[in-house]
C-alpha positions as CSV (number, residue, x, y, z in Angstrom):
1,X,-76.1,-72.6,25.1
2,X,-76.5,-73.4,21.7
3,X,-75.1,-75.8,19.3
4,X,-73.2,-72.9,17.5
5,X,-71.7,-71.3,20.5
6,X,-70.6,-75.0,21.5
7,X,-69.1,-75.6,18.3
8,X,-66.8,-72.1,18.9
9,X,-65.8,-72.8,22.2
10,X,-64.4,-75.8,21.2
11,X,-62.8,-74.6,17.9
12,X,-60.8,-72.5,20.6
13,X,-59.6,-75.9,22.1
14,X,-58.6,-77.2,19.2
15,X,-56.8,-74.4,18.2
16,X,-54.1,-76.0,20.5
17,X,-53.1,-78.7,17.9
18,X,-50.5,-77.1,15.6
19,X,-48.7,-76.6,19.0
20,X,-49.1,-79.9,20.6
21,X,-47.9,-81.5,16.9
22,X,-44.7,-79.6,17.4
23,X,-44.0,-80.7,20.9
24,X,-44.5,-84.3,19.7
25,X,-41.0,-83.6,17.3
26,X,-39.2,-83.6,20.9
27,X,-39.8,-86.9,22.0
28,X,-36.3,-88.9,21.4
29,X,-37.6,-92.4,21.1
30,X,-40.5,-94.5,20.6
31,X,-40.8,-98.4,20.8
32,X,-44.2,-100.5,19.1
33,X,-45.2,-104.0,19.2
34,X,-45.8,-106.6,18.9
35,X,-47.7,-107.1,15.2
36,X,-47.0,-105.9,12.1
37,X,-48.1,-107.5,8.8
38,X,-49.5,-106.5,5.4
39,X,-52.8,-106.0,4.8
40,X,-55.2,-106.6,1.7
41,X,-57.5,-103.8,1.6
42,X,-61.1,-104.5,-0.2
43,X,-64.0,-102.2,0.0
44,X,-66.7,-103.9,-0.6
45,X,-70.5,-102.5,-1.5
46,X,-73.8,-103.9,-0.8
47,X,-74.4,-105.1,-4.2
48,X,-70.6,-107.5,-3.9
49,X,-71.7,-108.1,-0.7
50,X,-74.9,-109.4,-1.8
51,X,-73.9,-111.4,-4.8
52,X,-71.1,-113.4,-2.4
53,X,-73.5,-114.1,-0.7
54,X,-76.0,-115.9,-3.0
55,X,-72.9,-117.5,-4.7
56,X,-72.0,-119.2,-1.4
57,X,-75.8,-120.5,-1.2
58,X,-76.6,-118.8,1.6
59,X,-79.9,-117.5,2.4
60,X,-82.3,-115.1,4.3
61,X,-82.6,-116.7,7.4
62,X,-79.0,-117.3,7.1
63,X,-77.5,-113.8,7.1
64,X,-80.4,-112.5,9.5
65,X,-79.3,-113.5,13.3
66,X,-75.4,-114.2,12.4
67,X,-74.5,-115.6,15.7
68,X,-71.0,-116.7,15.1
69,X,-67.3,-115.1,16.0
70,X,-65.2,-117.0,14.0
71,X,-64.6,-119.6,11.1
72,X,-65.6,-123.0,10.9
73,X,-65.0,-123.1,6.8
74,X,-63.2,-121.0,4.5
75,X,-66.5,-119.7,3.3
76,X,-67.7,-118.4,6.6
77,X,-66.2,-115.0,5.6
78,X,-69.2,-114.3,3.8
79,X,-71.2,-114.6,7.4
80,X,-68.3,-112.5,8.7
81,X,-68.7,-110.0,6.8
82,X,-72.4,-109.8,6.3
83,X,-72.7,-109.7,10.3
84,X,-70.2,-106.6,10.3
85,X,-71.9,-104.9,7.8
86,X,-74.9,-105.1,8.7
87,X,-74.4,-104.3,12.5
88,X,-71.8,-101.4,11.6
89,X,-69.1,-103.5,13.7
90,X,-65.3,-104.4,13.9
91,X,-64.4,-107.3,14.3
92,X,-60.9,-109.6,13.9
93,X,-61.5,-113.1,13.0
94,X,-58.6,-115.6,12.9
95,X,-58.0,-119.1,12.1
96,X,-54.9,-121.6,11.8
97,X,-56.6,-123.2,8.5
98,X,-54.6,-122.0,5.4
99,X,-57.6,-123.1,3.2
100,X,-59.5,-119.6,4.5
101,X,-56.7,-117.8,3.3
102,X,-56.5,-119.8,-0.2
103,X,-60.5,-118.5,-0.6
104,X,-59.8,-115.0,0.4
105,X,-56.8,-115.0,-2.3
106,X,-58.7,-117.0,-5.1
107,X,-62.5,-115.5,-4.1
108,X,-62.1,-111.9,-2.3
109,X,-58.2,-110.7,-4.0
110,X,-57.6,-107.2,-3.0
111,X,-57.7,-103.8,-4.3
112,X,-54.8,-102.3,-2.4
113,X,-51.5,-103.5,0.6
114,X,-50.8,-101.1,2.9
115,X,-49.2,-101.8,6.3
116,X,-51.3,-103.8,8.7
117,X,-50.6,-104.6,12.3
118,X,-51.2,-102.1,15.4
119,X,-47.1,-102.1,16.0
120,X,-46.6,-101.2,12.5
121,X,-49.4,-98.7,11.7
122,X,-48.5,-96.6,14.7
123,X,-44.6,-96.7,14.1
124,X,-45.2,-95.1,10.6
125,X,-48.1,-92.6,11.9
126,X,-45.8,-91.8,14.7
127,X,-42.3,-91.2,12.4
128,X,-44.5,-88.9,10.0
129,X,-44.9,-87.0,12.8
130,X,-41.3,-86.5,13.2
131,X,-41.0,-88.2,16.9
132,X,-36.7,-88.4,16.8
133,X,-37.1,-92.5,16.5
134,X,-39.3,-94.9,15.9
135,X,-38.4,-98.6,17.0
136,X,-40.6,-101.2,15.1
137,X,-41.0,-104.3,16.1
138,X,-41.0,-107.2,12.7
139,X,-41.2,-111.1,13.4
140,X,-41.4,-111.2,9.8
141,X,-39.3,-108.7,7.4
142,X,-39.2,-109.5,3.6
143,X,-38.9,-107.0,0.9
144,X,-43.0,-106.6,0.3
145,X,-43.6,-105.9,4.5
146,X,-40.1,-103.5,3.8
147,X,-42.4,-101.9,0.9
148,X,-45.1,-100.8,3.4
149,X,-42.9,-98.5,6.2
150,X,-42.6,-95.2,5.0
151,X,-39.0,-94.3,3.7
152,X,-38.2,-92.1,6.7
153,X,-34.8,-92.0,8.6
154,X,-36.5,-91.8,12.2
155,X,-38.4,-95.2,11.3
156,X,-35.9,-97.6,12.2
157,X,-36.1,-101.8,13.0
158,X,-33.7,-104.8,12.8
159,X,-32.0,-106.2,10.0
160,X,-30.8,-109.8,10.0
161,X,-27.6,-109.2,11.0
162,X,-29.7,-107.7,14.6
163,X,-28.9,-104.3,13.8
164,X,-31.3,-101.1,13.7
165,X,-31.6,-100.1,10.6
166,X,-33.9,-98.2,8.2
167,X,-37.0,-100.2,8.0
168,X,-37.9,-99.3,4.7
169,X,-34.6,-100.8,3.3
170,X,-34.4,-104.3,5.2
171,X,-34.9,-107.2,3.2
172,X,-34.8,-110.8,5.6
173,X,-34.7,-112.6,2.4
174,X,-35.5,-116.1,4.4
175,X,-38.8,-114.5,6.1
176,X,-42.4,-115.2,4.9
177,X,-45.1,-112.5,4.0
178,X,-48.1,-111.6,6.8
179,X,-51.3,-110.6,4.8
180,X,-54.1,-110.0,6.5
181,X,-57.5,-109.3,4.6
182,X,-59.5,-106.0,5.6
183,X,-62.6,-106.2,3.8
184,X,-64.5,-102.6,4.7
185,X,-67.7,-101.0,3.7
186,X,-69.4,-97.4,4.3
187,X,-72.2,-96.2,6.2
188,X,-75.8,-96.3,4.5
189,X,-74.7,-98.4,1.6
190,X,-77.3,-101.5,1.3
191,X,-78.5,-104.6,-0.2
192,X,-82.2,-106.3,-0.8
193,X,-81.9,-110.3,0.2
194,X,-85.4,-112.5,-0.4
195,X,-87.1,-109.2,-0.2
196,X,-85.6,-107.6,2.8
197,X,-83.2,-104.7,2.4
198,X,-80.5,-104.1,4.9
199,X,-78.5,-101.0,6.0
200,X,-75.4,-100.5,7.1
201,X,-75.3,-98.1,10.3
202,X,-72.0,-97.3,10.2
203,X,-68.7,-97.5,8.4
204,X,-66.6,-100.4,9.9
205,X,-64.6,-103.3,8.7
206,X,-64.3,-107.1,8.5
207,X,-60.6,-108.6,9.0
208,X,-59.7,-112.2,8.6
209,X,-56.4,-112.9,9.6
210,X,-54.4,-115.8,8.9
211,X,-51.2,-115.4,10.4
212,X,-49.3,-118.0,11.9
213,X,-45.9,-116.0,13.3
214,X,-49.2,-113.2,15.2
215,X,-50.9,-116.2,16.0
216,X,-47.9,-117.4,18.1
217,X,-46.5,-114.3,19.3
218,X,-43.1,-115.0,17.8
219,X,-40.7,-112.3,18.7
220,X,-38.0,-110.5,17.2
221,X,-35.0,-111.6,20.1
222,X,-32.9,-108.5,19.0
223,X,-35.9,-106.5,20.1
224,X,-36.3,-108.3,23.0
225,X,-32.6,-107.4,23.6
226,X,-32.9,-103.6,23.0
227,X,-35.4,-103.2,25.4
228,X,-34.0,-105.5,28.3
229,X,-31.3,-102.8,28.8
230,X,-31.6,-99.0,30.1
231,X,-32.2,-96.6,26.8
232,X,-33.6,-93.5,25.8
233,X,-37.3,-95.3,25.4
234,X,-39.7,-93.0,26.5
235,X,-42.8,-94.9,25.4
236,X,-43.8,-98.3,24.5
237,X,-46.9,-98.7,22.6
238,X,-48.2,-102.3,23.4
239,X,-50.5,-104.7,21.3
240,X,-50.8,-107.5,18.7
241,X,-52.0,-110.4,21.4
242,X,-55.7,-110.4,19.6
243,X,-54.8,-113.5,17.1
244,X,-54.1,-116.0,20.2
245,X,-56.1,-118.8,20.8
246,X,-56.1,-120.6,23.9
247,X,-56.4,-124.4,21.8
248,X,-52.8,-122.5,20.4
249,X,-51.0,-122.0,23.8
250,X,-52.3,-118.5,24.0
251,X,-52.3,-118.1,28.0
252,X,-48.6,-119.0,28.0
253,X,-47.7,-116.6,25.5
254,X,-49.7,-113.9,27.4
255,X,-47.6,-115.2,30.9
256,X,-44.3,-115.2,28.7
257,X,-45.6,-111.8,27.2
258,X,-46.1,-110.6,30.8
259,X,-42.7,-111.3,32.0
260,X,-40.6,-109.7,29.3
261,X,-42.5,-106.6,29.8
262,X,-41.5,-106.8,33.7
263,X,-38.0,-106.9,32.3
264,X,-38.8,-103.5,30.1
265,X,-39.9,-101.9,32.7
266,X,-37.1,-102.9,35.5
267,X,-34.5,-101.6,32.9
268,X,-36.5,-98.5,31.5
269,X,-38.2,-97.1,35.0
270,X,-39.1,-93.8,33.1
271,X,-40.6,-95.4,30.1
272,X,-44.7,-95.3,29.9
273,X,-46.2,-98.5,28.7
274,X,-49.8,-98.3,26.6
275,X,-51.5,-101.4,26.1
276,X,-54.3,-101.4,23.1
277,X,-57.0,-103.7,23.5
278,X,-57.9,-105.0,20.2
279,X,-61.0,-107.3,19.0
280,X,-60.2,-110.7,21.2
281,X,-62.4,-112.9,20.2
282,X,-60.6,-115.8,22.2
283,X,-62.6,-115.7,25.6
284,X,-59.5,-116.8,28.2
285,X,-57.3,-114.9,25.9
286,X,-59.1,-112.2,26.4
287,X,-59.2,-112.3,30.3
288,X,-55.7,-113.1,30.3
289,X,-54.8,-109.8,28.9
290,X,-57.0,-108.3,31.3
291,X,-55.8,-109.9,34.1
292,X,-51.9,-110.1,33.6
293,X,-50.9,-107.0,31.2
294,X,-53.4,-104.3,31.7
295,X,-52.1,-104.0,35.5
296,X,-48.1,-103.8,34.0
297,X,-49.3,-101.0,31.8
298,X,-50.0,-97.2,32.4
299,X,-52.3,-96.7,30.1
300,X,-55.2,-98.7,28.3
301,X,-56.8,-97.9,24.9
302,X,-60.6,-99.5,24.0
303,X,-63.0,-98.9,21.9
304,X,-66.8,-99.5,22.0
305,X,-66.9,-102.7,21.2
306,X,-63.3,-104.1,23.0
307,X,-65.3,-102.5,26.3
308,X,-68.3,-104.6,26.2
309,X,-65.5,-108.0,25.4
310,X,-64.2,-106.9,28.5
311,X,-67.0,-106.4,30.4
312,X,-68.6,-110.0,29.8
313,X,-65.3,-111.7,30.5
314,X,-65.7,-109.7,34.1
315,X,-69.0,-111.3,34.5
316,X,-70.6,-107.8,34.6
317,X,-73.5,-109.0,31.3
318,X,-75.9,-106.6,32.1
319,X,-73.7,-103.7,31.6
320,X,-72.4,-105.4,28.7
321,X,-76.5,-105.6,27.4
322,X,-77.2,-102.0,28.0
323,X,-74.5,-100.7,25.7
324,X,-74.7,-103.2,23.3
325,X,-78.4,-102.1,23.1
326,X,-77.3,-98.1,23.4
327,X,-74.2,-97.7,22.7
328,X,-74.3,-94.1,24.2
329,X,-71.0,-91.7,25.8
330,X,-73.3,-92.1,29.6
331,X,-73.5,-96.3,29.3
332,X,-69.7,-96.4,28.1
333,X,-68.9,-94.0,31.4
334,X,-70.1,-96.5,33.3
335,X,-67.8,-99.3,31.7
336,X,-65.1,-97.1,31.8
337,X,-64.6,-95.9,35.0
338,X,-66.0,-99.4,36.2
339,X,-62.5,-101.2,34.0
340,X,-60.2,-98.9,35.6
341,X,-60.8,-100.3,38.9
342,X,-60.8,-104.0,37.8
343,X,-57.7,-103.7,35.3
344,X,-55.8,-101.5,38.0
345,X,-53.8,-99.7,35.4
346,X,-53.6,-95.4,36.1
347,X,-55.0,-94.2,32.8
348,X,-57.9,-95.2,30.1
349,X,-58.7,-93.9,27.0
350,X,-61.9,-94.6,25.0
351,X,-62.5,-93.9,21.6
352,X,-66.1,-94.3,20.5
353,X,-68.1,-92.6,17.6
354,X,-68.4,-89.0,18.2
355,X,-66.4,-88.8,21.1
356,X,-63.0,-89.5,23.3
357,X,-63.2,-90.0,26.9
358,X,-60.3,-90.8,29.5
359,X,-60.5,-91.7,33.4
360,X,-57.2,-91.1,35.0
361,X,-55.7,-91.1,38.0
362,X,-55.3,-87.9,39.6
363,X,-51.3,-88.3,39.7
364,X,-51.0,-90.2,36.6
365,X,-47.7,-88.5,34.4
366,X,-50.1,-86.1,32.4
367,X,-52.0,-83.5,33.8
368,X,-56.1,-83.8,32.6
369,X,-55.3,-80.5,31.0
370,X,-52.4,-82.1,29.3
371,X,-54.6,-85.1,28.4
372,X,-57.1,-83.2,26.6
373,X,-54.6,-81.6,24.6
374,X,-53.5,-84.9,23.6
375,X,-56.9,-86.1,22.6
376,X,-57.8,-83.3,20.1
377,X,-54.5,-83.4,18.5
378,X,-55.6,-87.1,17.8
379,X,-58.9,-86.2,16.8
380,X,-57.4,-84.2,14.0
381,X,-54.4,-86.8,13.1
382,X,-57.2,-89.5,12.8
383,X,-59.7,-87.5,11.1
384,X,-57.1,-86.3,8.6
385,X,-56.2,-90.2,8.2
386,X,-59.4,-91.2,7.7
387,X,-60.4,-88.2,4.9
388,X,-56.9,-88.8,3.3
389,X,-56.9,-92.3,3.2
390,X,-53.2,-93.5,2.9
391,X,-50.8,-91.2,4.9
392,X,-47.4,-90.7,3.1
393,X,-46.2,-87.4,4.1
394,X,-46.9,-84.9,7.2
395,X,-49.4,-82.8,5.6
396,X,-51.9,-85.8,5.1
397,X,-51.9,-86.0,9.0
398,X,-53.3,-82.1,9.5
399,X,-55.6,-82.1,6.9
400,X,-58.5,-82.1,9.3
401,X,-56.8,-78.8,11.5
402,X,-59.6,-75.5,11.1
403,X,-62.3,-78.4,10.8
404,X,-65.2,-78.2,13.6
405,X,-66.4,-80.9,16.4
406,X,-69.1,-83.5,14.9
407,X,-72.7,-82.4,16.6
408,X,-73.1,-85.8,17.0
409,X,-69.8,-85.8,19.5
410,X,-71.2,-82.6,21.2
411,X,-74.7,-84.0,21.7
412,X,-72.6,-87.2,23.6
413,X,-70.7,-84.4,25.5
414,X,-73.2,-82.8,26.6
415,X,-75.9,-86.0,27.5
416,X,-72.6,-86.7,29.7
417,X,-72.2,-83.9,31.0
418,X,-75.6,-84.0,32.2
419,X,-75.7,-87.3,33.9
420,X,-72.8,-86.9,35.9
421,X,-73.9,-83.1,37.0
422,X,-70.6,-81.8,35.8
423,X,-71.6,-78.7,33.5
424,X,-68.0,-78.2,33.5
425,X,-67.6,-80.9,31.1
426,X,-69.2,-79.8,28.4
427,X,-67.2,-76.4,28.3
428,X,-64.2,-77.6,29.6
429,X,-63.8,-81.0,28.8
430,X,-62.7,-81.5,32.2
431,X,-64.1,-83.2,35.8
432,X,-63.6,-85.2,38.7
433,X,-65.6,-88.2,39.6
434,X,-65.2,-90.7,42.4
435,X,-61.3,-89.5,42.8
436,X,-60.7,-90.1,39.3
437,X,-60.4,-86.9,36.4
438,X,-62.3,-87.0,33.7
439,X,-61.2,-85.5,30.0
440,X,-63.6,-85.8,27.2
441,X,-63.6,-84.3,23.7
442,X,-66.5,-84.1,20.7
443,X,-64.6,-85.0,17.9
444,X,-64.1,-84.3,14.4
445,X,-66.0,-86.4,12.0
446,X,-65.1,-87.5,8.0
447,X,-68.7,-88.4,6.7
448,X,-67.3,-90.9,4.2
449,X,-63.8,-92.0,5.4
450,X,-61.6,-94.0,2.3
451,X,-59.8,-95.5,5.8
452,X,-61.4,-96.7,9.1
453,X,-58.1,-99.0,9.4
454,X,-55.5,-98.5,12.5
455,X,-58.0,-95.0,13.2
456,X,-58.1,-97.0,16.8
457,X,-54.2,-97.3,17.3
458,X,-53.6,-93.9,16.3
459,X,-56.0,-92.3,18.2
460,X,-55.0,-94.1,21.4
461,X,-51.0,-93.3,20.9
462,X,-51.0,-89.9,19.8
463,X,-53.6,-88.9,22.3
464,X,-50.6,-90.1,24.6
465,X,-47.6,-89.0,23.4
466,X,-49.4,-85.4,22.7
467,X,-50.6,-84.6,26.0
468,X,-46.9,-82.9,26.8
């Protein structure tokens, strides 16, 4: 079969979406946590990219084998960024030393805020979708993190009085502002360093957080409160523990993390708990997460990257070198099906370049069927994000509907597919392997995206919730 007849088959699939976007209006209530902050958006080209980095004296042999994770002085976010861009990777760096912050405000600025944070990027995705409420959680409130929720009645979080109210329109006058810097650069763009040119493979960003409320995991108690007794919460989506540091108390916040979400669950039995694993770059943090709230949740969302973190903090490094040296759909299977074992959660979603793949249980909540429904509807609501940029009203969400499957997902289909003798796949989208199902999807692809931020988070949620 060729690539053309691929392509209509699974234009036919997609075809699904307007549908699946209307089911998602009848879903009553929504919760997300636990971060959301502001971020500073800078895209930056090869040519910035190269002058920062001869203005902070750095050289050749410098930027060449960038070996670190995080920041040892404020002007390490030139190496941070220069490693991502370079590489075509995400990564999250954070740090407790307000003098990184003071460079990134005084040296870096901004172009653009826009609202940062998993919990706060999915709660306005999901209330422009018209889900009948959207619960946000907000350690920090002000006026400018009010500024960044989209003036929608559905998107609702607690005022300081510990009432729900309209999140656009809450002002905690006593609260502090969260900015977090996303500096993000494009595919193919490049800069010449002491003779040597380099390339970037792949639009991707650099974020350097400093965040001391995140960093903590301070929580909203009113929050806390709504969720500790039985309501109409028919999905949690879970994240925001990437800043923690284990020098910061970080295992303790995971355990106390752990607990209240035992709590949820005892007074919400129906309710489905995701869990997003973002870029950890703190090691025990890391397997803490792993090991304490990927078994309390349903469902698991990872991308390429966040699967090889896990996999070397399972002590399974060879894995973790094979993808990291081919980052390919039949390596990530692999991982995949591998971490669903381990974390001993019913349902996990990958989202890699090209291509979405879940590994279920067989009697997890949605049907495979229904899961793959879910995941194209995402495909379009990210795509659509990504070619639109900043999403403000419901038609920036669908502007990817009518557009086709990348090749370069169908060609990671299809080299799946072939692996794991399942010709089904690559039709269908749909298999069994070693009692688990199987859904994958080639997705849609925006050649030169003017967003790569939250595309993670959304794709992981609304693959969820639109698999009814």
């Amino acid at each position: 079969m060729d690539c053309k007849e691929l392509k209509n088959i699974w234009d036919e699939r997609y075809a699904v979406v307007p549908q699946q976007l209307e089911k998602l209006k009848t879903i009553n209530s929504v919760a997300t946590a636990f971060n959301t902050n502001i971020d500073a958006i800078y895209k930056i080209s090869g040519e910035q990219l190269k002058k920062i980095i001869t203005e902070n004296g750095f050289t050749l042999s410098d930027i060449e084998n960038i070996s670190l994770s995080g920041f040892r002085e404020p002007r390490d976010v030139v190496l941070g960024i220069a490693k991502c861009f370079c590489r075509g990777i995400a990564e999250e760096w954070v740090t407790e030393d307000i003098s990184v912050y003071n460079w990134l405000n005084d040296k870096i600025g901004y172009q653009r805020l826009q609202m940062g944070g998993q919990g706060g990027i999915i709660a306005n995705a999901l209330a422009l979708l018209q889900i009948g409420q959207v619960v946000a959680h907000t350690n920090s409130h002000p006026k400018l993190q009010a500024e960044q929720f989209l003036d929608l009645d559905n998107l609702l979080s607690f005022d300081e009085n510990g009432k729900l109210a309209k999140s656009v329109n809450i002002a905690r006058n006593n609260d502090i502002p969260l900015i977090h810097w996303i500096i993000e650069f494009d595919k193919n763009d490049t800069f010449t360093l002491e003779g040597k040119t380099f390339t970037c493979p792949k639009s991707n960003r650099f974020i350097a957080t400093y965040d001391p409320l995140n960093m903590n995991l301070v929580m909203n108690e009113d929050f806390i409160s709504y969720l500790s007794t039985p309501n109409n919460v028919e999905y949690l989506l879970l994240s925001g523990f990437n800043p923690l540091l284990e020098s910061n108390n970080g295992i303790a916040l995971v355990d106390n993390a752990a607990k209240i979400l035992e709590k949820w669950k005892t007074a919400n039995k129906d309710m489905i708990v995701h869990l997003e694993i973002a870029s950890t770059q703190d090691k025990a943090v890391r397997k803490a997460i792993a090991q304490k709230l990927a078994p309390l949740s349903h469902s698991v969302g990872l991308n390429e990257r966040e699967t090889i973190d896990l996999l070397e903090i399972m002590d399974k490094n060879d894995l973790a070198q094979v993808i990291e040296k081919d980052t390919s759909a039949c390596n990530l299977f692999d991982a995949v099906l591998y971490l669903i074992k381990e974390l001993r959660c019913q349902r996990i979603q990958l989202h890699m370049f090209g291509l979405y793949l879940t590994i279920q249980n067989k009697d997890f909540r949605y049907s495979a069927e229904q899961n793959l429904k879910g995941m194209v509807t995402a495909s379009v609501v990210s795509s659509s994000k990504a070619y639109n940029g900043e999403i403000t009203e419901y038609e920036h969400l669908t502007k990817a509907l009518g557009m086709s499957a990348s090749d370069i997902g169908l060609n990671e289909l299809k080299a799946l597919a072939d692996k794991l003798s399942k010709p089904e796949l690559l039709e269908k989208g749909i298999c069994e392997v070693d009692g688990y199902t199987v859904s994958a999807i080639p997705t849609i692809l925006v050649d030169k995206p003017k967003t790569l931020v939250g595309m993670g988070d959304t794709i992981s949620s609304v693959s969820l919730l639109a698999g009814l």
